[in-house]
BASE-246836 format. One record per residue (C-alpha): residue in three letters; x, y, z. Coordinates in steps of 0.5 Angstrom, whole numbers, padded with zeros to 4 digits, always signed. Layout:
<pts>
ALAXYZ...
</pts>
This chain:
<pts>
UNK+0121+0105+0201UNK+0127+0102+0197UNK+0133+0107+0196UNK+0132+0107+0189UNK+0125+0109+0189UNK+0126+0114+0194UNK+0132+0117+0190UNK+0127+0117+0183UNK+0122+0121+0188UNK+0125+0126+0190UNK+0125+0122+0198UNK+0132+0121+0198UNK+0134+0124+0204UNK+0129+0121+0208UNK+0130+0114+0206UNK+0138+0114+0207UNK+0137+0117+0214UNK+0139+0111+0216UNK+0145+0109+0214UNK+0151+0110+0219UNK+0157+0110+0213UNK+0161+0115+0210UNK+0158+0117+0204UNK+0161+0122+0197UNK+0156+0127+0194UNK+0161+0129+0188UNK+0156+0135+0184UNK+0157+0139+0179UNK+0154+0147+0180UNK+0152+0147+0174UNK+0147+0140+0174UNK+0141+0142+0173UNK+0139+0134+0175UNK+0141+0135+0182UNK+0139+0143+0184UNK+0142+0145+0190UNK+0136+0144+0194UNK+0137+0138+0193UNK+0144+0137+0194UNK+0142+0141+0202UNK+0137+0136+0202UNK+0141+0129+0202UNK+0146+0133+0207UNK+0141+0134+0212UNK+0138+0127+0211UNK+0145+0123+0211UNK+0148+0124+0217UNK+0155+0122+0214UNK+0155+0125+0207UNK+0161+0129+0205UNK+0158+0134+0199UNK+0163+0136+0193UNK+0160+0142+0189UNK+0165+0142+0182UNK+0163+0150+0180UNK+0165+0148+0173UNK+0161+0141+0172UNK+0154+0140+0171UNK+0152+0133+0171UNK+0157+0129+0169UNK+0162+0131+0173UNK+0166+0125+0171UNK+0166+0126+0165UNK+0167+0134+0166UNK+0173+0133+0170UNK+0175+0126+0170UNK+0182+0127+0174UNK+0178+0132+0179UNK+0173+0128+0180UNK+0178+0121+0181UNK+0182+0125+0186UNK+0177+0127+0190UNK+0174+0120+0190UNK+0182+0117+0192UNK+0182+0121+0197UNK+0176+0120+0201UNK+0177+0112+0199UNK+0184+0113+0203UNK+0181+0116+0209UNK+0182+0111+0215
</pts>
């Protein structure tokens, strides 16, 4: 199943199994997009998934805390 139908239908997780990278989840605690069941999902899917949760945020976290969400992503870029 290709990734982005897999991510529509809520198989996410299961499809990117087998990535073998490092991966960001940046999620707001108020997103009611991606639940937190989700979120857990997708870290027990992928392997290499480090998850963000922004307490604040909702969906659009980079628009609702555009420097926090760019410097979390700056740091995990840096990263060797």
């Amino acid at each position: 199943m290709p990734y982005l139908e897999a991510f529509v239908h809520d198989d996410f997780a299961a499809a990117a199994g087998a990535l073998e990278v490092d991966a960001l989840l940046v999620s707001g605690a108020r997103d009611s997009d991606a639940s937190r069941v989700q979120r857990d999902g997708w870290q027990n899917g992928i392997r290499r998934l480090e998850t963000v949760v922004l307490e604040e945020c909702g969906h659009w976290a980079t628009h609702e805390a555009p420097l926090l969400t760019a410097a979390i992503l700056e740091g995990f870029l840096a990263r060797d």
